[in-house]
N, C-alpha and C positions, 0 to 999 in steps of 0.2 A: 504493500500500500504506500509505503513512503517513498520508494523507489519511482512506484509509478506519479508522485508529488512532483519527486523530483524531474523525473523524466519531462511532464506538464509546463511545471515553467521555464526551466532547459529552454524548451522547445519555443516556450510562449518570448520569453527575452532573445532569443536566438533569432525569431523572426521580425521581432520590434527593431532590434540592431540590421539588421537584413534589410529592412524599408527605408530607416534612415541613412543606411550607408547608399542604396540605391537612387533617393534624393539627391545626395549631397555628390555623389562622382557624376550622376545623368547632370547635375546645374552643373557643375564644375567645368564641365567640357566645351562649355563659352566662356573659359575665364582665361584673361590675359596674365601673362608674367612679366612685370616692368625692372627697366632699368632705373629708378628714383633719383633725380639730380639732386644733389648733396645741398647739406644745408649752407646757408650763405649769407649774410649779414646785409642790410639795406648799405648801398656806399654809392657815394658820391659828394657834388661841392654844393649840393642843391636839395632843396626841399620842395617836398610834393605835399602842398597844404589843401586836402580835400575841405576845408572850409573859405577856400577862394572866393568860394562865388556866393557866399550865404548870405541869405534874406531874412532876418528875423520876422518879419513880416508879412514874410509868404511860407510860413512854415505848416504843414501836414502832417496830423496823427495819426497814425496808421497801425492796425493788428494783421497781419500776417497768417495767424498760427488759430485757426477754431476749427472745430469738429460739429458736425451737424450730425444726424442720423441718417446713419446709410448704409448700404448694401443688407437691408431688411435688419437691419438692429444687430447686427452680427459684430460691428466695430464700436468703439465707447464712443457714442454720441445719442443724446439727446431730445436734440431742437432741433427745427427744420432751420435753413438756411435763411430764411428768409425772416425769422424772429431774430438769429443771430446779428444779422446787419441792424436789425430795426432799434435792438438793443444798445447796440454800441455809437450809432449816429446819434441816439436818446442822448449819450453818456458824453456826447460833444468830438466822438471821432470824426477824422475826414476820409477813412479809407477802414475798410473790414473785408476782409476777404475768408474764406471758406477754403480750409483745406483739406479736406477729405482720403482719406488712405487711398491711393489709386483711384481717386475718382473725381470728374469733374463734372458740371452740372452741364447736361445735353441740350436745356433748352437757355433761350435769353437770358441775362438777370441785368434788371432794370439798373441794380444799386450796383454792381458789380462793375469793376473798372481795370484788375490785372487777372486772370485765370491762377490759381494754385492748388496743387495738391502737394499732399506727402506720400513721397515715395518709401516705401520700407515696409518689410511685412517680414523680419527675422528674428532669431530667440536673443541678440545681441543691442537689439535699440537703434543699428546702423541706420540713419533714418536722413531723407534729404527731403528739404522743401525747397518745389520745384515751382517755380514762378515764370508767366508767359508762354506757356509752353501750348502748343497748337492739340495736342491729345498725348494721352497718358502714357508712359515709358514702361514695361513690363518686366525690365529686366532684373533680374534678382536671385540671392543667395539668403533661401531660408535657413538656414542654419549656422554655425561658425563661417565669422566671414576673417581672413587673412586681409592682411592691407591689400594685398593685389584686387581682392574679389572689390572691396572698397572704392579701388581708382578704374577697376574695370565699371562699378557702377555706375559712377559720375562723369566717366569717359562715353557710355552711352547716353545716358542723357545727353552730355555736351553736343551730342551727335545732331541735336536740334540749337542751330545756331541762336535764336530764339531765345533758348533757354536761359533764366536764372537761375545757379544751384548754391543753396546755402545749406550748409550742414547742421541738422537739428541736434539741439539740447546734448552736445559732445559730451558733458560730465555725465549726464542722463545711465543708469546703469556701468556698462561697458560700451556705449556710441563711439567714441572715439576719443583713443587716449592720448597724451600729449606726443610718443614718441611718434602714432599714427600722424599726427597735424604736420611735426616735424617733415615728414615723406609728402603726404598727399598734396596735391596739387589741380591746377583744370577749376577749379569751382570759383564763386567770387565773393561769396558771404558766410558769415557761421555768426549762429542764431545764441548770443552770448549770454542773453537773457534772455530765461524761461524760467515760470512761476516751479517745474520741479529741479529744475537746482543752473547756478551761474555757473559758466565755463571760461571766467580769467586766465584760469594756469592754459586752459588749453588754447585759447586764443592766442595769450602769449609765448606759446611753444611755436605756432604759426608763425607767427611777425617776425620771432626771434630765428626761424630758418628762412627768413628773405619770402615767405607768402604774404604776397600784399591782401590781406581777406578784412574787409570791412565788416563791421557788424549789424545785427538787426535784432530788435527784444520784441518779443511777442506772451500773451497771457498764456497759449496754448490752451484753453479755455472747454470742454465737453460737455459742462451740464450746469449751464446761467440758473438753475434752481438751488445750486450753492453759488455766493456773490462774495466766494473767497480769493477766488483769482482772476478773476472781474475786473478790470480796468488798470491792474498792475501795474503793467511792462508795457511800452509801445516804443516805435521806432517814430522816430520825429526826422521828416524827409523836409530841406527846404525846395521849394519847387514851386516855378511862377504858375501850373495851371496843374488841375487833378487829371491833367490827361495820361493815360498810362505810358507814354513815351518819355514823357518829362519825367515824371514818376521813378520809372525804372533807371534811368541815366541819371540823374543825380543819386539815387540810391547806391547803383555799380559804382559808382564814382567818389561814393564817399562822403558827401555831402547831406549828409543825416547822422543822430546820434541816438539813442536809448535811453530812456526813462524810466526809473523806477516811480512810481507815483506812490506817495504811501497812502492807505486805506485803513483805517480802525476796522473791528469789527461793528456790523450793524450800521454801514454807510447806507443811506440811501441812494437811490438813481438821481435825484435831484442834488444831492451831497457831492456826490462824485463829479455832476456836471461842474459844481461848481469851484470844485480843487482842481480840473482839469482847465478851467477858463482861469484861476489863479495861479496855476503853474510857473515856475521861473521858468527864462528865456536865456539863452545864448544870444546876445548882441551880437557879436562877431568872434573871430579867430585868427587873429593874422599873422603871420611871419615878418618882421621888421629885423630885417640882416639875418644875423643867426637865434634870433630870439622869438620865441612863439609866444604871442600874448592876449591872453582871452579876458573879454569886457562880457558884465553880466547883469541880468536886469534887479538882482535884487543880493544881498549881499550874504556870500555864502560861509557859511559855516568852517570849513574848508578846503580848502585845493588841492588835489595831489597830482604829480605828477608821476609816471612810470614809465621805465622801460625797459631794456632789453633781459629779456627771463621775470617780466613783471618786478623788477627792483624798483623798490623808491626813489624814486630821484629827489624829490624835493617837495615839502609841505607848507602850506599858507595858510591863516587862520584869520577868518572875520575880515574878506574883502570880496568888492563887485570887480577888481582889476588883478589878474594875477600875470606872470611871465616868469617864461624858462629859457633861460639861455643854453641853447646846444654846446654837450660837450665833443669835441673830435671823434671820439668815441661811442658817441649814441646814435645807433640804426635807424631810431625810433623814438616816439614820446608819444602816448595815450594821456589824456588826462580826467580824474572821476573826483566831482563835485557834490559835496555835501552839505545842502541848507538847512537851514533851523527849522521848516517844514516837515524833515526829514525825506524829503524827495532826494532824490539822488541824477547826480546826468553825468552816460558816458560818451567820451569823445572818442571819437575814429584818430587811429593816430598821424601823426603828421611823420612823414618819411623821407631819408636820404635818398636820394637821385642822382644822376646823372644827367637827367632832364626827361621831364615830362612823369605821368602817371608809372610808377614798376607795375611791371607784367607776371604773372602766374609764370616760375617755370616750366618748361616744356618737357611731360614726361616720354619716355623712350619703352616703345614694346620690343623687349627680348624674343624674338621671333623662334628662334632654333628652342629656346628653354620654355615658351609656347606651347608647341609644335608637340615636347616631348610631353608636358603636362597634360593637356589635352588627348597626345595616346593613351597615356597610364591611367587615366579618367576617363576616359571611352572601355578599357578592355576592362576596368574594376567594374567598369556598368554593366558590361554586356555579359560579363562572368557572373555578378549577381544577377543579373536577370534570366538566364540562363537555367541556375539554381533553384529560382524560383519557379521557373515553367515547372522543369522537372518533378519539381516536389509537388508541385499541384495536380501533375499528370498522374504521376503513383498516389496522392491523395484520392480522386478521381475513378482509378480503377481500382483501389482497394473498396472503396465505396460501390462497386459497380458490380463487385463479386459479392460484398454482404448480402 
């Protein structure tokens, strides 16, 4: 009797490991093997200030990151789409978009102005928000993903030039960890702020390997009947019209920062509009020689600046005018603002150049170490599957004789 116990689950774990190994080598055999350009330090005699062109004046609230209900209640979402928007325009946003796991919405939507889903459906968190994009990208590794399967996924996307890819909630589980951010490359955002946890270190693993990856804070929000993570986090875009072209290009470019807004518990809808219309402002950002110096509409708490591997560089307490003088030495300079509101605002960093905007470097597909992965992934496939006929065929006529 325990024999045959044992025999039972033997068999039963035997064929659970059997399924998911057949998963994981049949995805595998679309997966690329990269060459990773090495990490590399922002350098040059120049700086690339993505708040050049800012408008305090024409600035746009924006949420990114909500879940509606979809694909028949099988995904964590809630609310239809369209209470989603209706909520957060209430709440004095200028932009709500609906991002839905693989899914976009097939008819019109009146309030809707960039397309976005979330791309990601694996046991790891590896998850991207895909913004602009003309129809949904399918490609994916449900289970353990390696950094390649990682830059293989963002590399299809990219495949729609169209595309915005920001990498979601990186600290979020195991999404992606710093030494990943270090490698990865191709993408143009990562999502720094989200109400399940901030990704500084991992951002500043990015910067600090020479990825110029700007940021964007979103609620990531699934069910407005808790008004816990309700108006949070938002990406503050400056941009002369809501049209999604301007939208998008100042965003790629830099030219937006993140917001923590803080919310007590038991805010109302009306409370929030109205901490969101009292919100500090970023006056400007500007670069004067080697010194970057930020004027601010109301006097903050105070300044810090960061940089390379997120080190402090230098603190300021109790003013609306702060500046950093560039050391020879610094790649980079982020800086995060803290007011007696307890709101909080993060800057995009201002970066070393050579001139003009730094570029994503350019990853390299190892073709031959490819070629042999993809063998070894195809025959693990086609041997488990194989195994599996067979056992089903002898299942099958042992059943045929009972």
């Amino acid at each position: 009797m325990i024999r045959k116990s044992f025999k039972i689950i033997f068999r039963t774990l035997a064929a659970i490991a059997s399924f998911f190994a057949l998963i994981y080598t049949g995805c595998n055999t679309g997966n690329n093997i990269y060459m990773f350009p090495k990490e590399a330090s922002f350098t040059g005699d120049q700086y690339y200030n993505p708040y050049r062109g800012w408008d305090h004046e024409k600035t746009r609230l924006c949420n990114f990151h909500a879940h509606a209900r979809a694909w028949g209640g099988i995904t964590n979402g809630h609310d239809s789409r369209e209470y989603i928007r209706e909520r957060y325009k209430q709440a004095g946003y200028d932009v709500c978009e609906v991002s839905d796991y693989f899914h976009m919405s097939e008819e019109e939507e009146p309030n809707a102005i960039i397309s976005v889903y979330e791309h990601g459906l694996n046991v790891g968190k590896h998850h991207q928000l895909v913004l602009n994009a003309p129809e949904v990208n399918w490609k994916e590794f449900p289970l353990a993903q390696s950094i390649h399967n990682k830059q293989t996924v963002i590399n299809s996307i990219r495949e729609d030039t169209q595309a915005v890819v920001a990498l979601a909630h990186p600290a979020f589980t195991v999404g992606y960890s710093e030494d990943d951010l270090k490698k990865l490359t191709n993408y143009h955002l990562i999502e720094v702020l989200n109400h399940r946890k901030f990704s500084f270190k991992e951002w500043d693993a990015a910067l600090s390997a020479g990825r110029p990856a700007f940021l964007i804070a979103d609620d990531d929000i699934h069910d407005l009947s808790s008004m816990s993570y309700f108006t949070r986090n938002a990406t503050l875009i400056s941009s002369p019209t809501l049209e999604k072209d301007s939208l998008l290009n100042n965003l790629t470019r830099g030219n937006a920062l993140g917001v923590e807004i803080y919310m007590g518990d038991g805010e109302t809808l009306e409370m929030r509009r109205q901490k969101i219309l009292d919100m500090e402002q970023l006056i400007s950002a500007k670069m004067a020689g080697d010194t970057f110096k930020v004027s601010l509409s109301h006097v903050a708490d105070t300044v810090r600046f960061y940089g390379r591997e997120g080190h402090l560089m230098k603190r300021l307490h109790n003013t609306k005018l702060a500046d950093y003088p560039f050391d020879p030495s610094d790649p980079y300079i982020r800086t995060v603002i803290d007011f007696p509101s307890r709101n909080q605002m993060y800057l995009n960093p201002v970066l070393r150049t050579t001139g003009g905007k730094p570029t994503m470097p350019t990853v390299q597909t190892d073709r031959l170490n490819t070629l042999l992965y993809r063998t070894m992934m195809f025959l693990a496939f086609a041997s488990i599957l194989i195994l599996w006929i067979r056992w089903l065929r002898t299942k099958f006529k042992t059943k045929g004789k009972t």
